[in-house]
C-alpha positions as CSV (number, residue, x, y, z in Angstrom):
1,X,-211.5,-23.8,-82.6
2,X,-212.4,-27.1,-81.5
3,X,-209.8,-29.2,-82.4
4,X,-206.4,-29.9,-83.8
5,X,-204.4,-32.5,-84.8
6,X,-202.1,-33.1,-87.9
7,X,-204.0,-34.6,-90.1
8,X,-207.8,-34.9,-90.4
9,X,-209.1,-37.0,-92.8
10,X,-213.0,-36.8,-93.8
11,X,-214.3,-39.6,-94.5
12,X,-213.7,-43.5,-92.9
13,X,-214.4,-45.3,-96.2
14,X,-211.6,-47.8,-96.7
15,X,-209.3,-44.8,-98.0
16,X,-209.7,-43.1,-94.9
17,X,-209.4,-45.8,-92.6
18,X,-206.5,-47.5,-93.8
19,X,-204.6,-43.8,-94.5
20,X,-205.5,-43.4,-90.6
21,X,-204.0,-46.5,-89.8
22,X,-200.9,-46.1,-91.2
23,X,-200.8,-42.8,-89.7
24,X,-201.7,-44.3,-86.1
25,X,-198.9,-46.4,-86.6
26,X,-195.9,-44.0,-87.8
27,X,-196.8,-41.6,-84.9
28,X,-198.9,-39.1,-86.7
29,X,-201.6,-37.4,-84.7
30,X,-204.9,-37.3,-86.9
31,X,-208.4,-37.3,-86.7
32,X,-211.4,-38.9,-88.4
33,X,-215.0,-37.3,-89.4
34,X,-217.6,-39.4,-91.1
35,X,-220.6,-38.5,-92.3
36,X,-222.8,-41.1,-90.6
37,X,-223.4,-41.8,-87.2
38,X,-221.5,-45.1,-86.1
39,X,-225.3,-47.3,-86.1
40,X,-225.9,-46.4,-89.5
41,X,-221.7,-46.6,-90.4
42,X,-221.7,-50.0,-88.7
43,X,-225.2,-51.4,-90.0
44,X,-224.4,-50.2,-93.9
45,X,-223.6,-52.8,-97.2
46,X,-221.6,-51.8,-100.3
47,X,-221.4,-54.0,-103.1
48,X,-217.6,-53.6,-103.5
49,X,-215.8,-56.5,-102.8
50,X,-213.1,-57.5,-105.5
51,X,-209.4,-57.1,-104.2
52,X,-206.6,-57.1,-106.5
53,X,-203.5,-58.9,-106.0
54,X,-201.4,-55.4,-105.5
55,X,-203.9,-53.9,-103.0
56,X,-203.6,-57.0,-100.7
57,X,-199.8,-56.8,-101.0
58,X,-199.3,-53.4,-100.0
59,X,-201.8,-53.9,-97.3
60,X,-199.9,-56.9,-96.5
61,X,-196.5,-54.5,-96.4
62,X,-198.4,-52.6,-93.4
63,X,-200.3,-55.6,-91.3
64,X,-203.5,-54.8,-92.7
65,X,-204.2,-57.9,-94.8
66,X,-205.1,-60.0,-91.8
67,X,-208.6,-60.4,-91.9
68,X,-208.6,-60.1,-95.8
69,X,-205.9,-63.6,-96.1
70,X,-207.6,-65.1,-93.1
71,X,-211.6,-64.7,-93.9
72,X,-211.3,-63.9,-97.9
73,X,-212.3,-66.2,-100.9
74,X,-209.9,-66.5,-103.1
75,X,-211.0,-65.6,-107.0
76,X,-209.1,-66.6,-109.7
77,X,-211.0,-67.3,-112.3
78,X,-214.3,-65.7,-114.5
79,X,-216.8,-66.8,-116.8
80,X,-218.2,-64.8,-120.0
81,X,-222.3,-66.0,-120.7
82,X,-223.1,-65.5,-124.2
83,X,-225.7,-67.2,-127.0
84,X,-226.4,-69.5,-124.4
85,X,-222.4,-70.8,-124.0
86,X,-219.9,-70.4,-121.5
87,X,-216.4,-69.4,-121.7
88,X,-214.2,-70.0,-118.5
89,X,-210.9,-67.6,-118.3
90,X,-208.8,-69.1,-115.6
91,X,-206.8,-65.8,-115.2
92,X,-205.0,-66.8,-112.0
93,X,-203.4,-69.7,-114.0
94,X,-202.3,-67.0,-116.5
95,X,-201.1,-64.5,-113.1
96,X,-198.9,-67.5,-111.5
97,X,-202.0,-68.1,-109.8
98,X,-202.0,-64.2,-108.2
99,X,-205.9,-63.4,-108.6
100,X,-208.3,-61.3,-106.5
101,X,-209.7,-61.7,-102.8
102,X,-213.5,-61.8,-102.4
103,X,-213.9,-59.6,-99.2
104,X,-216.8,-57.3,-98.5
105,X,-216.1,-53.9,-98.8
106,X,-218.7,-53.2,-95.9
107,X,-217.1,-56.0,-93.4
108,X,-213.4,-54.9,-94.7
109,X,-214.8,-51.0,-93.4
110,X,-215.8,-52.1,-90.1
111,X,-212.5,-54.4,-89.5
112,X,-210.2,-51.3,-89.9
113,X,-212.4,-48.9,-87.9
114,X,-212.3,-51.6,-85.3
115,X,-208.8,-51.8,-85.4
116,X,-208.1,-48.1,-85.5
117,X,-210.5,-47.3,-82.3
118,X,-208.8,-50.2,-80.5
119,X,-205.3,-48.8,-81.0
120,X,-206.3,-45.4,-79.5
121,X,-207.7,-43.5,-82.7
122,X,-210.2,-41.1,-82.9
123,X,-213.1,-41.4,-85.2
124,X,-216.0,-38.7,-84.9
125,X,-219.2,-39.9,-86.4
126,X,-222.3,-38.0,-87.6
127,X,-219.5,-35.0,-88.5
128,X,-221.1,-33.5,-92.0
129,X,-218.2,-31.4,-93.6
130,X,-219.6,-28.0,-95.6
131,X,-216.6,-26.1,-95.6
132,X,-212.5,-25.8,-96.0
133,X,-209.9,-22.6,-95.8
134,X,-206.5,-22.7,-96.6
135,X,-203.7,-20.5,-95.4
136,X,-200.0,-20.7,-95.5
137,X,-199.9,-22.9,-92.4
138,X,-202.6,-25.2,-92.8
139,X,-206.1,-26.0,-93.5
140,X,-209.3,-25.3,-90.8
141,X,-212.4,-27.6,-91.5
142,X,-215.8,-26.7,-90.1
143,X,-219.3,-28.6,-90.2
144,X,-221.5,-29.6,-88.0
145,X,-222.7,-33.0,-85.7
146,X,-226.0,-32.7,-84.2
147,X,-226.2,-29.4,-84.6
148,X,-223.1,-28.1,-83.1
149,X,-220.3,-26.1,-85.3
150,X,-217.3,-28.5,-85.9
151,X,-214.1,-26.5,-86.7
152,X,-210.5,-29.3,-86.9
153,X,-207.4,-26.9,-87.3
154,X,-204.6,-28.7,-88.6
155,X,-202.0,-28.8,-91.0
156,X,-202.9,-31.5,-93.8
157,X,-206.4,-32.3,-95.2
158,X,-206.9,-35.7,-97.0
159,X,-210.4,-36.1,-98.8
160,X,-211.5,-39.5,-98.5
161,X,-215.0,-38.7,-98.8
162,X,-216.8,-39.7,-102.2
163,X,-218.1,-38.7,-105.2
164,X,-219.6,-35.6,-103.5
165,X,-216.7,-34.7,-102.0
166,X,-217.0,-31.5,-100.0
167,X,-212.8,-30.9,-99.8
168,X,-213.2,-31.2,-103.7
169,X,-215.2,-28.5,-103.5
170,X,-212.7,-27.1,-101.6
171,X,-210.0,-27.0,-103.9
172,X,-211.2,-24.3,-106.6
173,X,-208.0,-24.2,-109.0
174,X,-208.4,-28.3,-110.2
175,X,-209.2,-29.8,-113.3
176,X,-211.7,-31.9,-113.9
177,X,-212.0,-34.1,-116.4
178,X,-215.1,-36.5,-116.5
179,X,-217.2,-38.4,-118.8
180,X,-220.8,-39.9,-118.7
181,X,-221.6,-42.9,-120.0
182,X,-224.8,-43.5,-122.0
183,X,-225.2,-47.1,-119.8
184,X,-227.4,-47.5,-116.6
185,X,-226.9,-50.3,-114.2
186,X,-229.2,-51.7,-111.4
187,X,-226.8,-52.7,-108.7
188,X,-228.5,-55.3,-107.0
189,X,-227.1,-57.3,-103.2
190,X,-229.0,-60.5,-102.8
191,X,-229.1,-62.3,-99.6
192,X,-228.6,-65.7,-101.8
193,X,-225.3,-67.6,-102.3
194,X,-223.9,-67.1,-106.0
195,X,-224.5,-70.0,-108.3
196,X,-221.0,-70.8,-109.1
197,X,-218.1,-69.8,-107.0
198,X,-216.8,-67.2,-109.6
199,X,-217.5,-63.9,-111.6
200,X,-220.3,-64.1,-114.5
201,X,-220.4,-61.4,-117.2
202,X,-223.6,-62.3,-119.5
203,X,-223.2,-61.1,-123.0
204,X,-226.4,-60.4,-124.4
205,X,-227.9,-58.7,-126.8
206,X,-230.2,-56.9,-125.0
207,X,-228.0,-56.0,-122.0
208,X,-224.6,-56.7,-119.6
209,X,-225.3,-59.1,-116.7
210,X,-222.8,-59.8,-113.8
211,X,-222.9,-62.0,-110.8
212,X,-220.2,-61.0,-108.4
213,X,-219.1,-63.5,-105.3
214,X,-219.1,-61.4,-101.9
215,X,-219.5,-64.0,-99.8
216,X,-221.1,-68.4,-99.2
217,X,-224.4,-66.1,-99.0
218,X,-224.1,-62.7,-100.6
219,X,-224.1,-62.3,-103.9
220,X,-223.9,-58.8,-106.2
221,X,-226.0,-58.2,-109.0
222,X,-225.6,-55.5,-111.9
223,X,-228.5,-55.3,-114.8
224,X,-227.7,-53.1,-117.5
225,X,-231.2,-50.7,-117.7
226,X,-232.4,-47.7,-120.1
227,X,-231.0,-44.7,-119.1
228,X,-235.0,-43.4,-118.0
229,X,-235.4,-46.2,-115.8
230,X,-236.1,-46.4,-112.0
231,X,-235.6,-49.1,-109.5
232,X,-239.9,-48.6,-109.3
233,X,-239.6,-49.8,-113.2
234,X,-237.6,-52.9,-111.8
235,X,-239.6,-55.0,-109.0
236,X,-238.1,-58.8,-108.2
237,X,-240.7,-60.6,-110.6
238,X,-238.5,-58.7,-113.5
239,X,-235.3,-58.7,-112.2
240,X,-234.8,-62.5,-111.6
241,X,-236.0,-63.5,-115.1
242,X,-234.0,-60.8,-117.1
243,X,-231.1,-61.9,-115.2
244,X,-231.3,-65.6,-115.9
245,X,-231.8,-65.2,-119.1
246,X,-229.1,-62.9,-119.4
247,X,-226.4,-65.5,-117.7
248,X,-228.2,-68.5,-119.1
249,X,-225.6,-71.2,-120.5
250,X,-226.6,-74.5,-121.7
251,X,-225.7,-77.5,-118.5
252,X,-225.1,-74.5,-116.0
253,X,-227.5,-74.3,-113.1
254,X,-229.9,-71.6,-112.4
255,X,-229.4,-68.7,-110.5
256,X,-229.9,-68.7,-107.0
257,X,-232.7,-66.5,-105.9
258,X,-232.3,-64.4,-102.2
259,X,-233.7,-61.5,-101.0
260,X,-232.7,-58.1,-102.0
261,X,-230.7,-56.2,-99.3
262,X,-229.6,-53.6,-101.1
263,X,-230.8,-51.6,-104.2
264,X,-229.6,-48.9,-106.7
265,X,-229.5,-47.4,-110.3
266,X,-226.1,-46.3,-110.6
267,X,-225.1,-44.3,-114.1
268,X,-221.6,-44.6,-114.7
269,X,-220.1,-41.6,-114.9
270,X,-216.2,-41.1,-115.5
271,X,-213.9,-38.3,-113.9
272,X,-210.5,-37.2,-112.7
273,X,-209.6,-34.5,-111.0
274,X,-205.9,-32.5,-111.7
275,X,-204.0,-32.3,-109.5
276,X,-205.0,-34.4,-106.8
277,X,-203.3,-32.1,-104.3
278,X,-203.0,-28.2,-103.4
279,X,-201.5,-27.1,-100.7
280,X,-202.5,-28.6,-97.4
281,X,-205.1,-30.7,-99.3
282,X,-204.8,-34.0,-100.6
283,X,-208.2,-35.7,-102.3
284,X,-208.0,-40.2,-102.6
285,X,-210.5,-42.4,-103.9
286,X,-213.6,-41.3,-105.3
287,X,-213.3,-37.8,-104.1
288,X,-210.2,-37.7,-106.5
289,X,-211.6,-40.0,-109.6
290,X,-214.5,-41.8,-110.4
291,X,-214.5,-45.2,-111.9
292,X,-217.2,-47.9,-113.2
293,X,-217.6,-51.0,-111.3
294,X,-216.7,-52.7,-114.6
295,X,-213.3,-54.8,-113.5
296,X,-214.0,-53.8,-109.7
297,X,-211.4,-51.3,-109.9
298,X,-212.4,-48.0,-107.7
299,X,-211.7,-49.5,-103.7
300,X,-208.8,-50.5,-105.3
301,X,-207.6,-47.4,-106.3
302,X,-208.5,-45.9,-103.2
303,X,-206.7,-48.1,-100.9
304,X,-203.5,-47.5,-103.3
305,X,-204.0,-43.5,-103.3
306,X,-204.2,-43.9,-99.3
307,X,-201.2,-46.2,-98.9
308,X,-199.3,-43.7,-101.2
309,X,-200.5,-40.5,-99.7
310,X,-199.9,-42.0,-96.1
311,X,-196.3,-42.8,-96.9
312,X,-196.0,-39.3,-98.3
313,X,-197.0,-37.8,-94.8
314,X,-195.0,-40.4,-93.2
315,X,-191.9,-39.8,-94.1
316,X,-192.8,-36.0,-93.6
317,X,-193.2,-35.8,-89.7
318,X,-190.7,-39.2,-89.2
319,X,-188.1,-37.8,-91.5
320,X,-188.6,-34.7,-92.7
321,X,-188.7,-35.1,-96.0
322,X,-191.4,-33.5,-98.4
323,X,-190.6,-35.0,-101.8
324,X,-193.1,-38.0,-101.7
325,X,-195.8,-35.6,-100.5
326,X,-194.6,-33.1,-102.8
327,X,-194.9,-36.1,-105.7
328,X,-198.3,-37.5,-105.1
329,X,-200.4,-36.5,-107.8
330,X,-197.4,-37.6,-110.3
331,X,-197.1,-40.5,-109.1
332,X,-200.5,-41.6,-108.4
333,X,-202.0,-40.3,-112.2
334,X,-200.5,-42.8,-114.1
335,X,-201.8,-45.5,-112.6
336,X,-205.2,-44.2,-112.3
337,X,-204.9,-43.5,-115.7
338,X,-204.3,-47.0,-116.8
339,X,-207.1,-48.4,-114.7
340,X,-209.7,-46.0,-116.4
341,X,-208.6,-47.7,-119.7
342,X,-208.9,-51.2,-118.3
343,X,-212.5,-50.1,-116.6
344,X,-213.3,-48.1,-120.7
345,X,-212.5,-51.5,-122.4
346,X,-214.2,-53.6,-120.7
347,X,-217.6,-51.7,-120.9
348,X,-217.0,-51.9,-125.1
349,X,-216.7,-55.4,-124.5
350,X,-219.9,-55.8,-122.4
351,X,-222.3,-53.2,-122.7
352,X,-225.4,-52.8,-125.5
353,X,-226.3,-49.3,-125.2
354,X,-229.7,-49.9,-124.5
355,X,-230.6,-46.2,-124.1
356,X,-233.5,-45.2,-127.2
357,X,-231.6,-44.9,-130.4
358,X,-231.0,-41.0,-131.5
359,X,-233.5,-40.7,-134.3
360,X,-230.8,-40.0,-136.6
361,X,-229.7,-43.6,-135.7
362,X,-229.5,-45.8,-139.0
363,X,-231.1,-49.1,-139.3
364,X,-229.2,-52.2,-138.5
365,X,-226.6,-49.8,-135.9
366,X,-227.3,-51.9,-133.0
367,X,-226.7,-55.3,-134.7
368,X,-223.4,-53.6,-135.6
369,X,-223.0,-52.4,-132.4
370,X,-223.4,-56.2,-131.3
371,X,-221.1,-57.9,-133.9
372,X,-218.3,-55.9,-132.7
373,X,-218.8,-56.5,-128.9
374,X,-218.9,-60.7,-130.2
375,X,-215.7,-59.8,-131.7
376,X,-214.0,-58.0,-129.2
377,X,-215.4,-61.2,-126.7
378,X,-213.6,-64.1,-129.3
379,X,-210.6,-62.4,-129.7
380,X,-210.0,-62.5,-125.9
381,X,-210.9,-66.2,-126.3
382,X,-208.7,-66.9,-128.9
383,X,-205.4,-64.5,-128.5
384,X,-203.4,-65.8,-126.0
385,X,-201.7,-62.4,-125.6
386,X,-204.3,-60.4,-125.2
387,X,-205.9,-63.2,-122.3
388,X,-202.8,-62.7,-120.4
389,X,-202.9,-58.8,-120.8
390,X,-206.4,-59.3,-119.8
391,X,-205.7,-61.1,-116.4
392,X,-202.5,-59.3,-115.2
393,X,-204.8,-56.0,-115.5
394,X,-207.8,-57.4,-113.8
395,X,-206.4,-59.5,-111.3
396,X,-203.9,-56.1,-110.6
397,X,-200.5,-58.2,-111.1
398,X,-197.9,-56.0,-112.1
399,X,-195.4,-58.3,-113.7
């Protein structure tokens, strides 16, 4: 066996990282594998970037807001594009002025692991996991870095390694309960600043448009596509003119055009997993539960999962006490939970279906379809309650 340690953690995402941080600072001996080797870990760009209220407070609670309240934009309000008009929700004023953080999720990444290596942990890149066993004791992971076998004994696992999770695959007794989405999206990172310093959401008829702030130059794009689409079926002389016309709004400015640094067709796809723990293993983030961008919910999640789960193991080897550990899936369902509704509602406000009609489809269905998005879109405008049950669950203010 080639290693052991408490905890090992697969996976330095943000989950990973800030689980291993907390961790690091309680004490608790664990290790980190990721996937990629530390050029391509360093020299990668996600488009996440939205940070709720709650995550930065909890992160806060543990010193690990710094660079977020020090180098982050502050967002606090959006705009919905629609039939060439804009509507501004100022949902910070509706929050107490508690809105989001605009931090990139890529710089956020390479802040923690920075942090983590400098305060003596241990992070072992190019590791790719392929296999987990179980016993009464603890967990053994194997893979492989470069072609050597990689075998970590210890005696917790946390999964903090994705949608392809290979401890998910570990953990043969779970539920899963998942969902896909008849949308498409191109997800689109321009090297251009945004146009105005806030979220667009164009409401059109033939597709959702967003323009998402991740920093004075970098600026996230999502295009709502046919499901049979490629990126090859998208090149930049499309793109830019179906997304301007998309968040078009009489007096506002056009967008402003960059270079593309990063390209993907994403289709959203919904699951959960039940329970998020057996045994020794513990899954967080995407490896537990999948989410849509729509309301830039999933980091989000996963940052709260690892906060949770690292108390959990905290007060295990500091105090001896199991029962957050023990509670972890409990407590963190619920709240996952609600966030999948938030993320489900706001693609029935946004999204056109633009998939081919079934044949079976009658006439006149997609006009319907599009009268009861406009509807859904004035009675945010116009209900007060529902605009401040809107902002508390997308800025992620809990009272």
């Amino acid at each position: 066996m080639d290693e052991l340690t408490s905890v090992c953690i697969v996976g330095a995402g943000p989950a990973g990282l800030v689980l291993a941080l907390i961790l690091l600072e309680s004490g608790v001996p664990c290790l980190v594998l990721e996937r990629l080797d530390e050029a391509a870990f360093r020299n990668r760009r996600a488009g996440a970037g939205m940070i709720e209220h709650r995550t930065v407070q909890l992160l806060d609670e543990h010193g690990l807001a710094e660079q977020i309240l020090a180098h982050g934009g502050a967002n606090n309000v959006c705009e919905f594009r629609f039939e060439g008009q804009a509507f501004v929700l100022e949902y910070g004023s509706l929050t107490g002025g508690r809105g989001h953080f605009i931090y990139a999720q890529h710089e956020l990444v390479r802040a923690l692991a920075d942090r983590f290596i400098a305060g003596g942990g241990d992070i072992r890149f190019g590791v790719h996991v392929s296999g987990l066993e179980q016993s009464t004791e603890g967990a053994i992971v194997s893979g492989a870095a470069g072609g050597e076998a990689v075998r970590v004994g210890c005696e917790f696992v946390a999964g903090c390694d994705g949608a392809r999770s290979a401890v998910l695959c570990a953990m043969r007794d779970a539920s899963v309960i998942e969902r896909q989405h008849p949308f498409r999206w191109l997800t689109l990172l321009a090297d251009a600043a945004p146009s105005k310093p806030r979220t667009l959401y164009g409401f059109h008829a033939r597709g959702f448009a967003g323009q998402m702030r991740r920093g004075p130059t970098l600026t996230r794009f999502m295009l709502e596509v046919p499901r049979g689409d490629s990126i090859e079926d998208w090149p930049d002389e499309r793109i830019w003119p179906e997304l301007q016309e998309r968040l078009e709004a009489a007096g506002e400015p056009a967008l402003s055009r960059g270079t593309f640094i990063g390209r993907d067709v994403l289709d959203l796809r919904v699951r959960v997993v039940e329970p998020l723990h057996q045994g020794h293993v513990f899954l967080t983030g995407d490896a537990g539960h999948l989410i849509t961008p729509a309301g830039g919910k999933g980091m989000n999640l996963a940052i709260q999962d690892a906060i949770e789960l690292g108390l959990g193991l905290k007060e295990k080897y500091r105090h001896e006490r199991d029962r957050r550990l023990r509670d972890y899936t409990a407590t963190r369902l619920p709240a996952i939970w609600r966030t999948q509704q938030f993320s489900n509602w706001m693609l029935s406000l946004l999204h056109a279906s633009v998939s081919q009609p079934a044949p079976q489809e009658p006439e006149g269905s997609r006009d319907f379809r599009y009268q009861l998005r406009r509807a859904r879109l004035q009675e945010l405008i116009d209900d007060p309650n529902l605009s401040r049950w809107f902002a508390h669950a997308y800025a992620g203010v809990d009272c």
